[in-house]
C-alpha positions, 0 to 999 in steps of 0.5 A, spaced: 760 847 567 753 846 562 747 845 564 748 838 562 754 837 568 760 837 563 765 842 562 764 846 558 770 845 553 772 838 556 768 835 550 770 839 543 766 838 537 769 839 530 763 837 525 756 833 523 753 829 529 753 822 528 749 816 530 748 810 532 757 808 530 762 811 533 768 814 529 772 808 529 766 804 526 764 800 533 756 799 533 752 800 538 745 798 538 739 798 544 737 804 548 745 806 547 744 807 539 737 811 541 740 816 547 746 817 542 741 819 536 738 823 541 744 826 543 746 827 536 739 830 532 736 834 539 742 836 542 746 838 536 752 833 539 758 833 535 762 827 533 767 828 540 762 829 545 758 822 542 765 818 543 766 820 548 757 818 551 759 811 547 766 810 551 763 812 557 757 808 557 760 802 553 765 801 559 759 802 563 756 796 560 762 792 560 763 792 568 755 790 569 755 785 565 752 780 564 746 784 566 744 789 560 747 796 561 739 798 561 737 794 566 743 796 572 740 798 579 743 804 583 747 799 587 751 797 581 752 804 578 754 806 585 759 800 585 761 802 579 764 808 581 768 806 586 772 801 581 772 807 577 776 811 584 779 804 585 782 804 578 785 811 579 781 815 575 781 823 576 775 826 582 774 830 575 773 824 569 768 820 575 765 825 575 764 827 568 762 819 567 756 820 572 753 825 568 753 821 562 750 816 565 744 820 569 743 822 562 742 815 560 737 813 565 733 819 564 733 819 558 731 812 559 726 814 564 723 820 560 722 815 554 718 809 557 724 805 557 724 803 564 720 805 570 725 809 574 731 812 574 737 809 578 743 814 577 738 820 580 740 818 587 747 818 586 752 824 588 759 825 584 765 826 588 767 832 591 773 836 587 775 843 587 775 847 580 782 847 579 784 854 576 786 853 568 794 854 566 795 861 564 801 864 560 803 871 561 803 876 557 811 876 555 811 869 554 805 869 549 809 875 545 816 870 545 812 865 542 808 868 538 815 871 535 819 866 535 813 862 530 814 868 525 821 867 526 822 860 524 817 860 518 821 867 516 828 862 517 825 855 513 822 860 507 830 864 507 833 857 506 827 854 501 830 860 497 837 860 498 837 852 497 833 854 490 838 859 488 843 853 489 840 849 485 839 853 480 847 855 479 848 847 479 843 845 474 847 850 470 853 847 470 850 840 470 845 839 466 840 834 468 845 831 473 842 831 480 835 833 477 831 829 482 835 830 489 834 837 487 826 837 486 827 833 492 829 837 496 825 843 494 819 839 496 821 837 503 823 846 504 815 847 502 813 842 506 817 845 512 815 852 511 808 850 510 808 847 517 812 853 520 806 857 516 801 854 520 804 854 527 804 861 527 798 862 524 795 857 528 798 861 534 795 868 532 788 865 531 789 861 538 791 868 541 787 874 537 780 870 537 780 864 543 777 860 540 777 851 541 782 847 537 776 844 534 774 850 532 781 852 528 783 846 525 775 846 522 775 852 519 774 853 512 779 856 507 773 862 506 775 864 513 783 867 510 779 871 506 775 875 510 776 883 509 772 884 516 774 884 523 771 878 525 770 870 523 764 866 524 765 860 527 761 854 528 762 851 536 760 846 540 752 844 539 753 847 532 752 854 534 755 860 531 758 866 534 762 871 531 770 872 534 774 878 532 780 877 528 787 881 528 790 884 524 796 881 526 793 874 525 790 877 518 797 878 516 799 871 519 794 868 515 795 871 509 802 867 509 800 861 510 796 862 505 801 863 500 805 856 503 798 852 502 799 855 495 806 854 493 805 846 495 800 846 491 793 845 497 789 852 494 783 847 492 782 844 500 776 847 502 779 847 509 784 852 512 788 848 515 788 842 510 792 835 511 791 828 509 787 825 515 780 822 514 776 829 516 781 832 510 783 837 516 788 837 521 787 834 527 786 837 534 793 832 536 798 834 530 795 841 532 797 840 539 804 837 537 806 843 533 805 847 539 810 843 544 815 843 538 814 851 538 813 852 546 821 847 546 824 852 539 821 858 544 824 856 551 818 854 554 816 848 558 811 843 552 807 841 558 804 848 559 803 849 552 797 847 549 792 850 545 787 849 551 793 854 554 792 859 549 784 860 550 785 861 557 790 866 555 786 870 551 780 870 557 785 871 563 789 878 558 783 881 556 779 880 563 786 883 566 785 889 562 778 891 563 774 887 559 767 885 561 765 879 564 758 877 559 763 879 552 769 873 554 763 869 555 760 871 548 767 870 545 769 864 548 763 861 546 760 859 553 752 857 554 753 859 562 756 865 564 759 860 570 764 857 565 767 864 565 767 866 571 773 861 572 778 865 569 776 872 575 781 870 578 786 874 574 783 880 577 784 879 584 791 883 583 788 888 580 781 889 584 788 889 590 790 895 586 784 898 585 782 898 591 789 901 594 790 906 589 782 910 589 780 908 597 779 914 600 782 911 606 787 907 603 793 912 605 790 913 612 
């Protein structure tokens, strides 16, 4: 968990902090719009993790009115987290709203705003911390290849299916000219998607980085010659993540797609026709299950998330230190991390048997 309560990659940022209006346009005014601004300017708050202040407290809000969302007394906030209970909400998302909403009376508080702080009292649900979903090191490698080979297979048939039409056009001249261009438009755009699914998966699994941080990355990011990347992660720090040959390789074909359809100009890497100019975090999860169905794996196991916890869980069970994955991954607190030693259990076991001097006895 942050400092502040919340999970540390529950709440993904991906730009430039907002204020006072959500993504979707909805106004907000009053103490919300001040907290939120504080949010955004003190705490480098990103778009996501303002959304997610907002609809919080403006659910808050709505279950307290009439009374004004800054005038609530601890009797009501508490009663509003038993209808949260009683709607069927998870131990884990109560809780996240009670943080919001402590740091929305604190602030309220610290400033002036009100003479108490009503949420200070209130204690959170119990929940124990469940262990994240991981996959195995073979299952990362089929998806991995399987990636590679259905872009080699759609760029085969984008060459085959232009070698035909060439042959056709020869023999009728300007018939079934545009079927052709046609069909040649929707063979790239096949082969860009694939392109940046196996991309996107090496980056995932070379680097550990959030989706948000992936499908931001800039276009300079494939054309590094080092063996790292900056990144800018939650709070609008930078860190440095190692790159990969293989996902340099990756990159480099996805670039040659990106190029042949014509998006060379797109300050992004991953660039798409969505409001942000970028991919969303949501098509980059849905490729992902269609990859996980092509490998022969369950889509539910799979999510970007998923790949992150890989690449924690492998190199920890192969000796890396606990304070260098904090750093790669990105971690204000090194208890964030420590969710991922459970993967040692086995080979501290094994450690223990194989080099005890009584172990034999």
């Amino acid at each position: 968990m942050s400092a502040e309560g919340l999970p540390e990659d529950g709440l993904p940022e991906d730009g430039p902090p907002e204020t006072g209006r959500s993504r979707k346009g909805l106004a907000v005014s009053g103490p919300l719009a001040l907290f939120l601004d504080m949010q955004a300017i003190e705490r480098g708050g990103g778009p996501n993790t303002l959304d997610a202040y907002r609809r919080d407290l403006t659910d808050l809000a709505e279950f307290l009115a009439p009374v004004p969302l800054a005038a609530a007394d601890t009797s009501a906030i508490r009663a509003y987290l038993a209808d949260l209970s009683a709607r069927g909400f998870a131990a884990t998302t109560v809780a996240r709203r009670l943080s919001a909403l402590r740091q929305f009376y604190r602030f309220l508080f610290a400033e002036g705003h009100r003479a108490d702080d009503p949420a200070a009292v209130l204690e959170g649900p119990k929940r124990g911390r469940p262990l994240p979903k991981v996959l195995s090191v073979a299952e990362v490698t089929r998806l991995i290849d399987t990636a590679h080979l259905r872009a080699a297979a759609a760029e085969a048939n984008q060459t085959a299916g232009q070698k035909g039409g060439e042959q056709e056009g020869g023999e009728q001249e300007g018939a079934g000219v545009e079927p052709a261009a046609g069909a040649a438009k929707a063979g790239r755009a096949e082969v860009l998607r694939l392109r940046r699914t196996a991309c996107m998966v090496e980056l995932l699994y070379a680097s550990g980085l959030r989706v948000s941080e992936l499908v931001a990355l800039p276009a300079t990011a494939a054309r590094t010659r080092g063996e790292a990347i900056l990144v800018t992660g939650k709070g609008r720090k930078e860190r440095l993540v190692p790159l990969s040959d293989p996902a340099k390789v990756a990159m480099a074909a996805f670039l040659a797609a990106r190029r042949a359809a014509g998006l060379e100009a797109s300050r992004w890497l991953f660039p798409s026709g969505s409001e942000s100019g970028h991919v969303t975090r949501q098509q980059a999860a849905r490729d992902l299950k269609d990859l996980a169905l092509a490998a022969g794996l369950d889509p539910a196991k799979l999510s970007p998330h998923v790949l992150r916890h890989a690449f924690a869980s492998h190199l920890l069970a192969h000796g890396a230190d606990l304070r260098v994955v904090q750093t790669l991954l990105g971690h204000a607190d090194v208890s964030t991390t420590q969710i991922y030693t459970h993967v040692l259990d086995e080979r501290l076991k094994s450690m223990v048997r194989d080099l005890h001097p009584l172990s034999d006895e």
